[in-house]
Each structure stands twice: as structure tokens, then as C-alpha cells.
N, C-alpha and C positions, 0 to 999 in steps of 0.2 A: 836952543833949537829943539822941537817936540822930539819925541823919543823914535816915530814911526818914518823921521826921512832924516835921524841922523845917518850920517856917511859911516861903513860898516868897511870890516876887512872886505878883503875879493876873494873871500874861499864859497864857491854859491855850489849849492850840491841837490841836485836835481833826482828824487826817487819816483819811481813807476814811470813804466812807458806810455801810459794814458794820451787820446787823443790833443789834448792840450798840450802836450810837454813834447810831441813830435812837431809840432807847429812852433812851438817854443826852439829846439833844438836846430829848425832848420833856419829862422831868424836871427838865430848865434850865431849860425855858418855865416849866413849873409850881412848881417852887420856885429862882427863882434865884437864885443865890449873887453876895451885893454884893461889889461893887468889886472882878469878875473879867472882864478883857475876854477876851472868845469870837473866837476864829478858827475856820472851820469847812475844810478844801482837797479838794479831792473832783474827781474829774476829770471828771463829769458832772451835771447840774443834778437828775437822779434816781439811782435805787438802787434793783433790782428785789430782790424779796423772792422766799427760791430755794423757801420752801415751795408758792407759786403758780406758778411759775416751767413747770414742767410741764403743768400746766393751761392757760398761756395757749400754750403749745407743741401740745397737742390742738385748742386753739381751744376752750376753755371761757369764758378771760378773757381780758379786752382788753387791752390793754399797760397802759393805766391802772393798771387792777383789781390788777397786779401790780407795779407801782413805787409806791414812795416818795418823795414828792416834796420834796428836800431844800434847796431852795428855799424852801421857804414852813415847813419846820422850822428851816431857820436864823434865818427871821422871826420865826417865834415865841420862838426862845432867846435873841433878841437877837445873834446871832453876825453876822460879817462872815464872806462867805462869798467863797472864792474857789474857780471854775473852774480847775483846774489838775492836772496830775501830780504827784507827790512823787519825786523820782529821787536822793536822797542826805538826810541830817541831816549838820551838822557838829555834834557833840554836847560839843564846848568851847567852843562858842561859845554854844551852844545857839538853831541855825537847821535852818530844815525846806530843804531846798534845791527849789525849783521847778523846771518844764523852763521856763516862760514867764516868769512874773515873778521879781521880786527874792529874794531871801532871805526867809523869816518868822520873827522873833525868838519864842521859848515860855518861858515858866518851867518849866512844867509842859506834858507833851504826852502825848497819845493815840491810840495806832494800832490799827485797823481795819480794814483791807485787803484782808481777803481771800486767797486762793489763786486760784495759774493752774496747769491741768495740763502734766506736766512732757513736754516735747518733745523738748527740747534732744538728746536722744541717739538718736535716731530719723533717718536720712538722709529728706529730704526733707519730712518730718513738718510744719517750722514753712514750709517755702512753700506747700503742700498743702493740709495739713487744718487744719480749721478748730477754732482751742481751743474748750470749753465756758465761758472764762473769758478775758477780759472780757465779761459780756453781751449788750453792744450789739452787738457784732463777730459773735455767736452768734447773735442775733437775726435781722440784719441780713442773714446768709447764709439763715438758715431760711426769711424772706419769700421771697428768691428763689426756695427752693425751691418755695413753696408756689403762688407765680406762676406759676412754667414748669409745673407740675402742673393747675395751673386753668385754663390758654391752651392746654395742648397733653398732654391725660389720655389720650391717644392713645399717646404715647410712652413706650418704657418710662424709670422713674428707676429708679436702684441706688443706696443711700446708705450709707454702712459708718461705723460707731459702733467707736470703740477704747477699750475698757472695761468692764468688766464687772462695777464696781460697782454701787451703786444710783443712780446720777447718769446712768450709762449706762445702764442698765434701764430708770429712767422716759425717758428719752430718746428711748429706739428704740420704746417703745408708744408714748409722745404721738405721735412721728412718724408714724407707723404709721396709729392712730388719725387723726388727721386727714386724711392722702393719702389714705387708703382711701376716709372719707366724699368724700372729690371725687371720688373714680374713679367711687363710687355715683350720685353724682349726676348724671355725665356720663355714666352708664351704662358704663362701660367695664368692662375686668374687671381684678378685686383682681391680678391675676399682671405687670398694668404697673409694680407698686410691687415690690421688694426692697427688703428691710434686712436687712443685714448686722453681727453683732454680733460683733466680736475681744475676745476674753481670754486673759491668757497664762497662769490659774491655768486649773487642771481643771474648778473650780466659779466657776460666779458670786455676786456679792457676798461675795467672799471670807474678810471679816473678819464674815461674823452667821452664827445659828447653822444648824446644817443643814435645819433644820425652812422657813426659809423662800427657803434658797437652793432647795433642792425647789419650791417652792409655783410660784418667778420661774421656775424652767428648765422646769417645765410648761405653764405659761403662753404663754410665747415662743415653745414646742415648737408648741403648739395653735394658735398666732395665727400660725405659719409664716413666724418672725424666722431667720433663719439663722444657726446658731451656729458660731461656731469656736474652742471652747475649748481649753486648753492650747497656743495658737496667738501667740508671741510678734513679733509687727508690726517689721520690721527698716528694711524701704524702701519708699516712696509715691514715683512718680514718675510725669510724664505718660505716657499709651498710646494710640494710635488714640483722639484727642479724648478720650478719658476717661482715671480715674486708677486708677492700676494700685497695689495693698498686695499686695506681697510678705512672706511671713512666713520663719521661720528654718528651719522646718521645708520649705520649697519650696513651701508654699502661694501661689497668684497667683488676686488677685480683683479684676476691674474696675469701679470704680465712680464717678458722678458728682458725689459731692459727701463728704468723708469729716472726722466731726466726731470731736475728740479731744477722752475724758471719762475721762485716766489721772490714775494718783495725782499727788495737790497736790503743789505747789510753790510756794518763794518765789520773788519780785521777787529779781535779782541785786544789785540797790544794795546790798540789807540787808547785805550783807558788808561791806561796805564801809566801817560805820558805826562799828565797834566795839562794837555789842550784844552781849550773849552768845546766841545758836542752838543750835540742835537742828542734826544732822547732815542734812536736810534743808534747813535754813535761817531755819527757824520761831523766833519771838521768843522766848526763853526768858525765863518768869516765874512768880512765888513764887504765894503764897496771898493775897497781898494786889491780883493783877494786874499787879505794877509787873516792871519788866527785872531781872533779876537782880545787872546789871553797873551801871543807871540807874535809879534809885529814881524819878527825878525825867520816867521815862520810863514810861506804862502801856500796857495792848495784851491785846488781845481775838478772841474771833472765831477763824476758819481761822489767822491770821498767827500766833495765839500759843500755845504748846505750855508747859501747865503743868506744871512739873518733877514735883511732887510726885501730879498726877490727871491721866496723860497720857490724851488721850478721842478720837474718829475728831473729823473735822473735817467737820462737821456744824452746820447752820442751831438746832440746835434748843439747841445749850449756848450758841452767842451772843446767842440771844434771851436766857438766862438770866443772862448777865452782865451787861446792861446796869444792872440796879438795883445791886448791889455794886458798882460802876466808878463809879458816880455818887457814891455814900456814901462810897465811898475817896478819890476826887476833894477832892470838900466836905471828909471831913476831911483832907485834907492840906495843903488849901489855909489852910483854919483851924486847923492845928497842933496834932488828934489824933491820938490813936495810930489807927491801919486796921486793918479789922476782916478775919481770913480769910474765904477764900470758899471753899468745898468743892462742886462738883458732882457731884450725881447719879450715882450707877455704870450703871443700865438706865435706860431712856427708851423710850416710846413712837415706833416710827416708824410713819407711816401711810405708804404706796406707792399713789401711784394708777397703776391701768392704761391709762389713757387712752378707756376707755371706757367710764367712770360708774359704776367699780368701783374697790374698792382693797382692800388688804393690808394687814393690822394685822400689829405683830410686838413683841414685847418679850420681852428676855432669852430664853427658851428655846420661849417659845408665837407661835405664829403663827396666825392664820385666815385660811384664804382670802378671795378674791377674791366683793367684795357691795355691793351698791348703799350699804345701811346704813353701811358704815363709809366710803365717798367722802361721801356728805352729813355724817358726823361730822368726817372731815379738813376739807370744804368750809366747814363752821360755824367750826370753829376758826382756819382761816387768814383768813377773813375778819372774825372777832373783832380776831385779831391786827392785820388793815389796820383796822381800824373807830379803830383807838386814834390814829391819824395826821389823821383825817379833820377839814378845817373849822381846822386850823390854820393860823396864818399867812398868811393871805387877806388 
């Protein structure tokens, strides 16, 4: 029997709470597969979902309304769940290696993970600014901002967004959007608020197609987001109490709080482990999910770069691997052959503006910015949370 659907122990151990792997967790609940013990490691007891993600950055929805609560999904699939980091595998041994607890032995495992924007080569960057990735970390900054805006709309804030993808675009409106509404409300005037948007291409959202990087640079134009495109971001370092981004070009611009939304990257461990990678770092895997070099290893979501349908790293192909990952899983575990999984070439993305409008875009069409299509995004991502709801209680 080939090596990738021999019948394996039932120890299957599932790391990061990634949009695939809570789609995974809740089809364990509902059909689970016997005499397989669940480990679940996740380094926080929720998992925000990045399609609301913006939305509760405008202040549309509540931290709730946009986390997963993996907690009471582990409940339901039966998993033993552990609070923890992943910082290494030894993959002869076949251990997940923790930063807090012991070792976790797997037969079978599953990674999830996610991307962090890449810093690393930026002076000043990783003491500075603040990544888009972890979220809690991102979060957790934003509140403050949104504090010091509420106690003192008097003042001016300056915030500078490095990025100019679509991570970064809905970014700087949600932002945008919500300081403004305080400034309204305190009566003060919109001109207390700056935002600042760094890109080091010419256009933004660099990789879609022109029809709607138009649509985003009008937009930002009109809502008076400051752009500084072709503008490559070299050094962040403190200035008279605030932070000073220097770019390559001699640009210098002072700002109070500056959030990095550049292209992904892997966790450093992963080198470390003997996977096979992408030249970014990303897990390289077949058509069937699994590691290229680890059969007995699968991986999903941002972290994993399919050889054969490489796609952006994007919330909306992890939602769609969770059901083949689960199938693959089951039969491996019970000793069929796995079924490939081929993803979608176009996809729908909806863009919201942060001001109860949004941007549909697919392959080469776009439409502007409408009420209609935020309440059509707003339907669907709250579909998507509806499927978590009442579990595991």
C-alpha cells in the first residue's frame, strides 16, 4: 500500500485556529470519526474571522460578532484543547513542540496558522509598528487608539498604514471611518484625524486587476487618506514623542501609531522543521493538502502554498478547504486513497469601505462602492459565523 493512505495511529492533532480548521472542528463535532483522539493548540482561546475583521475595526461589530470561539468548538469535537504556542515540530519523532508545555506526541497533524506581515528587513519596523498579524496585538493597539480619540478628539492623531494591499485599504477606511465618527460626535473637525497610506508599488492592491485598484485609489483620493505610493518604507524610529517613517526615496513623515499590513510571511520555526517551503517559507503541499516531504503532515489556509494552484493568501480559499481537509483526514486515517482538491481560479471579493458601502470585484469586473453590496457581504459573513453558533456550550 503507497505510503500516503497507509492506515496510521488515531492520535490526529490539529495546530492553529485558522479559518479551515474551525470548519474542520465543527465537522468532527458533527460526524466524528471513532477511535480518533483530538488535540486541538492554538495560542488563544478564540480566533477572529478576517472577513468581519474590518467591520469590527469601523465599529460595526463587536469583538464577539467577529471571533470564533474555540473553546466551546473544541467542546463540541470532542478535542482536548490546549492554550499554547507551536514554536518547532520534531518530525521523527513525530512532536509538536510547545513554548509552555511538554511536547505533543501526533500520528497525524494539521497546520493552520496563518501569516504575519514580513518586518524583519525594515530598521526599526518590528519595535515600532505595529503588525496586522497577530490579532489580538492589532487589536489591542487599535483600542488605544480609539481611546485616546474619545478622551481627547481635540488632539490631533496621525496614523500610517504600510501597505497597500487589500488588508491595508480596508484598514485605513475602517480606521478612518470610525475616528471620524468621534471627531463628529465631539464636534471637532475631520482635519484632527490623518491617515497615512505607504506603498512601494505605483498602484495599489497590486496583484487585482486595474479596474478595481482604480475604484480603491478614488476612493481614498475622496475620503482624503494620504497616499504615498511608489514610496518604499526603509526606517521607523522615535521623533519629538512621535514616530518618524522614513522612506528610500527621502520621504519623512510623523506619526503616532504606524500599523504594518506588508506582504505575509512565515513563523521562523518552520525552517527548521524539515518541511518542504516555498521561498517565502509557506508549507508546501500537493493536491491532496498533505506536505510534500510529510504525508503524514497536512496544512491549510495562509501557511500553506499549493504547488500545483498557487492562489493570494486570502480568508476566502481557507474557508474552502476546510471540507476536503476533513475528507482527507477521515480517509487517511481509515486507510483510503484522498481525494484531490483543486481551488477555484476567480473569487468573489467584497471590500467594504467602512462606511456602509463596499466594493465587489471579480476577475476583471468591478462595481463601485453601495449600500447593496455591504448588506450582501454583511449577510454572508454573518452566515458564515451563524454555522459556529450554540456549539459546545
Amino acid at each position: 500500500m503507497p505510503r500516503n493512505i497507509q492506515p496510521l495511529a488515531n492520535n490526529l492533532v490539529i495546530v492553529g485556529g485558522g479559518h479551515s480548521h474551525a470548519i474542520l472542528l465543527r465537522m468532527l463535532g458533527i460526524k466524528p470519526l471513532s477511535g480518533v483522539s483530538l488535540t486541538l493548540i492554538s495560542p488563544a482561546s478564540d480566533t477572529p474571522y478576517s472577513g468581519m475583521l474590518p467591520g469590527h475595526i469601523a465599529g460595526v461589530y463587536s469583538r464577539d460578532e467577529c471571533h470564533i470561539n474555540l473553546q466551546r468548538l473544541a467542546n463540541f469535537a470532542q478535542a482536548q484543547f490546549y492554550i499554547d504556542e507551536v514554536v518547532g515540530l520534531d518530525l521523527n519523532n513525530h512532536k509538536v513542540i510547545c513554548a509552555k508545555r511538554p511536547p505533543v506526541d501526533f500520528d497525524l497533524l494539521s497546520i493552520d496558522i496563518g501569516s504575519t506581515p514580513a518586518t524583519m528587513s525594515v530598521s526599526g519596523a518590528a519595535e515600532y509598528a505595529v503588525p496586522a498579524k497577530p490579532v489580538s496585538q492589532l487589536l489591542e493597539h487599535w483600542y488605544e487608539v480609539v481611546d485616546s480619540v474619545t478622551q481627547n478628539p481635540q488632539i490631533k492623531m496621525r496614523i500610517a498604514i504600510a501597505g497597500g494591499g487589500a488588508g491595508g485599504v480596508e484598514l485605513a477606511l475602517s480606521m478612518q471611518a470610525h475616528l471620524q465618527r468621534i471627531l463628529q460626535q465631539a464636534q471637532q473637525p475631520l482635519s484632527n484625524l490623518e491617515i497615512h497610506l505607504f506603498h512601494r508599488h505605483p498602484e495599489l492592491m497590486s496583484h487585482h486587476h486595474p479596474s478595481v485598484q482604480r475604484q480603491v485609489k478614488q476612493i481614498l483620493i475622496k475620503r482624503d487618506v494620504k497616499l504615498h505610493l511608489g514610496e518604499t518604507v526603509c526606517k521607523i524610529a522615535p521623533c519629538d514623542e512621535l514616530l518618524e517613517i522614513k522612506c528610500e526615496s527621502g520621504l519623512r513623515v510623523k506619526c503616532d501609531k504606524i500599523f504594518w499590513v506588508t506582504q505575509a510571511s512565515a513563523p521562523q520555526w518552520l525552517k527548521t522543521t524539515g518541511l518542504a517551503t516555498d521561498e517565502r517559507g509557506f508549507i508546501l503541499v500537493n493536491d491532496t493538502l498533505q506536505s510534500l516531504t510529510h504525508p503524514e503532515v497536512f496544512a491549510t489556509g495562509d501557511i500553506a502554498t499549493m504547488i500545483n494552484y498557487p492562489r493570494p493568501k486570502a480568508g476566502v480559499f481557507a474557508v474552502r478547504q476546510g471540507k476536503p481537509l476533513y475528507e482527507n483526514l477521515r480517509r487517511m486515517l481509515q486507510g483510503q486513497p484522498l481525494k484531490p482538491y483543486i481551488p477555484q481560479q476567480q473569487y468573489l471579493s467584497l471590500i467594504g469601505t467602512g462606511d456602509g458601502n463596499a466594493i465587489a470585484t471579480r476577475g476583471n469586473i468591478t462595481l463601485p462602492p453601495h449600500p447593496l453590496l455591504w448588506r450582501w457581504k454583511d449577510w454572508l459573513d454573518r452566515r458564515f459565523m451563524q454555522q459556529f453558533e450554540g456549539l459546545g456550550r
